[in-house]
N, C-alpha and C positions, 0 to 999 in steps of 0.2 A: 510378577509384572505389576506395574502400578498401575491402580484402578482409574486412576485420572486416565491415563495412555489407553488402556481396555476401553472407556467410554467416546475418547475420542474418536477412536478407531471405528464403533460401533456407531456413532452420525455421521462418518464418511461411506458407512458401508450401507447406508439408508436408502443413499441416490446412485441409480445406473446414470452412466453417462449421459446417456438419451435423458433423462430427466434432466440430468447438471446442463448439459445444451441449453434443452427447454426452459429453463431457469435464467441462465444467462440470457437468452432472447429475451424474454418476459422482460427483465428489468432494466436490460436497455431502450425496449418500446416504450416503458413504465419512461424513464428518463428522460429521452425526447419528446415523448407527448407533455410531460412537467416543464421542460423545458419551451417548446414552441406557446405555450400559455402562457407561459410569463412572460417570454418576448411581448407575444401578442398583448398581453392586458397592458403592458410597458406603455409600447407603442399610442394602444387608444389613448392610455391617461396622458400620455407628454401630450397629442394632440387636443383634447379636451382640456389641460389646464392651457394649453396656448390658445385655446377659442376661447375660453372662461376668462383669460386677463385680458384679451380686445376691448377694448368699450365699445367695439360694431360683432362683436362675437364671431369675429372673422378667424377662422384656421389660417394663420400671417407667418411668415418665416422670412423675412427682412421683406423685399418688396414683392415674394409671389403670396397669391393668395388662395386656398387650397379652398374648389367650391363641390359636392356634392350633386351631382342634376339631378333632382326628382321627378321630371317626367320628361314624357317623350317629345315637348313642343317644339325641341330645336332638331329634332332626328333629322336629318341623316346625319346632320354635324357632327353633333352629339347627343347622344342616348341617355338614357334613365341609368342611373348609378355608374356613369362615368364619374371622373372626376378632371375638372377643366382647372389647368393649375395659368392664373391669371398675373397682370400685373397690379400692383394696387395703383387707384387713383383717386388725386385731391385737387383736379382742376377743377375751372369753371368752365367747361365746354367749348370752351372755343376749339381747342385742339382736337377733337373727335374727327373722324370723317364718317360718312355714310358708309356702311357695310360691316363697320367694327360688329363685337360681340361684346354689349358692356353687361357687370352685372351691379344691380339695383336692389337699392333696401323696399319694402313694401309690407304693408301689413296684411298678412295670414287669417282669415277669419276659420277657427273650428272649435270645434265644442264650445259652440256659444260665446266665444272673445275672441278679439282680435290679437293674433303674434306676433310678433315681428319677423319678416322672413326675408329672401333673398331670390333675384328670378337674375334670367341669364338669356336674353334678346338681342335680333340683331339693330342695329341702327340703321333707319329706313327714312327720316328725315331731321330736320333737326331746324326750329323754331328761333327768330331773334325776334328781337325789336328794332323801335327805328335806330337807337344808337350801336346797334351791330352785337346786342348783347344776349348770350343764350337765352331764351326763358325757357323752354322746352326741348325735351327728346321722344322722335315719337318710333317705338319698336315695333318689330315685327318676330315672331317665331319661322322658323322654317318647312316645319311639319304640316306645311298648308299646300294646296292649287299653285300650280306657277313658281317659277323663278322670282326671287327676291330682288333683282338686279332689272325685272321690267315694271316693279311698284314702284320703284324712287323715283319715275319723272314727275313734276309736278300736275300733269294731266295724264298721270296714269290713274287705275284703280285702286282706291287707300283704302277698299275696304276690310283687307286681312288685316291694317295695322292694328294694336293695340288703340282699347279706345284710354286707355290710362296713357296718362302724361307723364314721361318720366323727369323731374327736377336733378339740373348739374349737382345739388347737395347730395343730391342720394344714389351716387354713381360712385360706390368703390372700387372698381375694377374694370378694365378692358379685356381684353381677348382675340390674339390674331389680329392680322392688319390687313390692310386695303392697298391696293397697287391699280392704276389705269391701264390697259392693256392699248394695241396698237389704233382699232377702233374705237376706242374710246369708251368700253367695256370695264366695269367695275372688275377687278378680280379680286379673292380672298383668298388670303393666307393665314391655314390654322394654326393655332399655338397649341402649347404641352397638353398633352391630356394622357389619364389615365384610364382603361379601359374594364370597366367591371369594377373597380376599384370601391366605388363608393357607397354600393349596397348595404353593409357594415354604419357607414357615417350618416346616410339616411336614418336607418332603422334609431339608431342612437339619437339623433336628432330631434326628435318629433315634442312640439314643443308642449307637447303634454304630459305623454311618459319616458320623456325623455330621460329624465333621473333615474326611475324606478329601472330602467333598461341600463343603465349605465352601471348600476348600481349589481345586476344581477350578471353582468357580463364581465364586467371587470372587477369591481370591490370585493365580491364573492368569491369568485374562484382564487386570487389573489387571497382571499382567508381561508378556504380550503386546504390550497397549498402552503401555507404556512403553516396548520395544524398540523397536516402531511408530515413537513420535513422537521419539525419540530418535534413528531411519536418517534420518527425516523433516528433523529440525533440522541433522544432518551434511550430508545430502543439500544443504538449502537453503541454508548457510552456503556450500559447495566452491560452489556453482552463484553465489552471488553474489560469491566473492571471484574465479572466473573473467573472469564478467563486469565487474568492476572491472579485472581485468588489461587486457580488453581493450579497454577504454573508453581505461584510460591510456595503451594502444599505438596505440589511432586519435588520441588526439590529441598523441600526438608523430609520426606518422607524418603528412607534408604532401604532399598531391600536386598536381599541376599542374591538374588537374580541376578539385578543389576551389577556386582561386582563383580571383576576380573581375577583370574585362580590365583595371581599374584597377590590383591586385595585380602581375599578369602585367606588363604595364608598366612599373612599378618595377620590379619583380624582375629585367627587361632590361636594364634601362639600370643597375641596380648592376653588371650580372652585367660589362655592355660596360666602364665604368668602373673597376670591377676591373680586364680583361683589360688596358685602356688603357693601368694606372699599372704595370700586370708588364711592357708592355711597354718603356715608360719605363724603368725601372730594368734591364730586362736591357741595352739600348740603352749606357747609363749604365754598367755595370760592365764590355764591351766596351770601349767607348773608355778605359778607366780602363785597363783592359789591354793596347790599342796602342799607347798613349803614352807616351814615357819619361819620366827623371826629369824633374825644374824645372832642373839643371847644365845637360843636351843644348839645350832651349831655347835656351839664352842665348848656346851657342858658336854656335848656327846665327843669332843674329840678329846678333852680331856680324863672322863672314866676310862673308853678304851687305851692310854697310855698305864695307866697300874697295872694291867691284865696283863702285857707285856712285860714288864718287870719281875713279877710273879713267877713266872714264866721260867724266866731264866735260876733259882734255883734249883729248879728243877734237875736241868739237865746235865749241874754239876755235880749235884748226890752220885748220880748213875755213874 
């Protein structure tokens, strides 16, 4: 039997089924979890270089705007790592109404400097001048005492508003709309939101270890797994060009096993036939060597012709 076939035979006889099972799990678990990582680092990077190419560092996908809530000011609306997926906007505020949900650039003060950041309030009044022209927005959060919708009269209590002024320039977004009801009752209509969603885009976010997170979340593991499948492909390459070595060396390699009685058969009788015609020929170059020239021949066929002659007086005396 060929020792190639003996060893193969003896790495299949290595693993009980229950092992080979437990093997196949293993590396289909191995597989999807390689897989849902690379989705996921996929995912944050497209979303991070589309906030990296904004000049307002806005997560933008034609006109919605993908925002992040960092904390609980607007709850019950919306919560801490939802995600309020908005419209973008480039007016000058005339078109607002009270009640909307706009969101505003603002500066971030932490570890000592100021960031640039983004907040997400309701509209609770809204300031012109005498030629009708916006100069201010003033918000509110919802996570406070009372309904929203009994601060907007003019001689209600303004004390929940923000006491920051919100500028028409620094208004990229709205959120949900405003409708009058029968009474004359402000109503709100929320828009898209995503729920839990944006815990992930906080944490990534922060505009101090912001990189160093991005960096260890996605850039890394993404080099992880490339080294992964890249042992993975060397690995598989050395193992199949082995296994081709030894393919080519079982089948040049012929043993007597392997042959069928018919095979064997032939294979004798060339082998006897062979020996046959060597022995012929050694036979043949022996005698080529006991025998002298063709001259010696000829003097010995000629002596023995007188002894014959001789001969014959003989037998006519008697």
């Amino acid at each position: 039997m060929n020792i190639f076939a003996k060893s193969s035979q003896k790495e299949k006889k290595e693993l009980t089924p229950s092992q080979q099972k437990v093997r196949t799990i293993l590396n289909w678990v191995v597989n999807v979890i390689c897989i849902v990582l690379i989705v996921f680092a996929l995912v944050v990077a497209i979303f991070t270089i589309i906030r990296s190419a904004n000049p307002d560092n806005i997560t933008r996908v034609g006109d919605n705007c993908y925002f992040s809530v960092a904390s609980d000011s607007m709850a019950p609306t919306f919560k801490k790592n939802d995600v309020i997926i908005s419209t973008a906007y480039s007016g000058d505020g005339a078109d607002l109404k009270v009640g909307q949900v706009i969101t505003f650039k603002f500066l971030r003060y932490q570890a000592g400097s100021n960031y640039p950041d983004f907040n997400s309030h309701r509209v609770v009044g809204i300031e012109k001048n005498a030629a009708g022209t916006v100069t201010a927005i003033r918000t509110r959060g919802d996570n406070q005492e009372g309904r929203w919708q009994d601060t907007v009269a003019e001689d209600a209590d303004h004390s929940s508003w923000d006491k920051h002024k919100v500028s028409p320039e620094d208004i990229v977004a709205v959120w949900g709309d405003v409708s009058e009801g029968e009474n004359g009752e402000l109503i709100f209509t929320s828009g898209k939101m995503l729920k839990g969603a944006g815990a992930l885009g906080n944490f990534m976010q922060d505009p101090v270890e912001g990189k160093t997170r991005f960096f260890c979340i996605v850039v890394l593991p993404l080099i992880l797994l490339f080294v992964i499948y890249a042992f993975i492909l060397v690995r598989t390459l050395v193992i199949a060009k082995l296994e081709n070595n030894k393919k080519v060396a079982g089948e040049q390699v012929v043993t007597v096993d392997s042959l069928s009685d018919e095979e064997k058969r032939r294979l004798a009788e060339e082998y006897l036939a062979s020996l046959s015609r060597e022995k012929q020929e050694s036979e043949a170059q022996a005698e080529q060597t006991l025998i002298p020239a063709g001259s010696d021949k000829e003097e010995i066929s000629e002596t023995a012709e007188p002894e014959e002659e001789s001969s014959a007086p003989d037998e006519t005396e008697e």
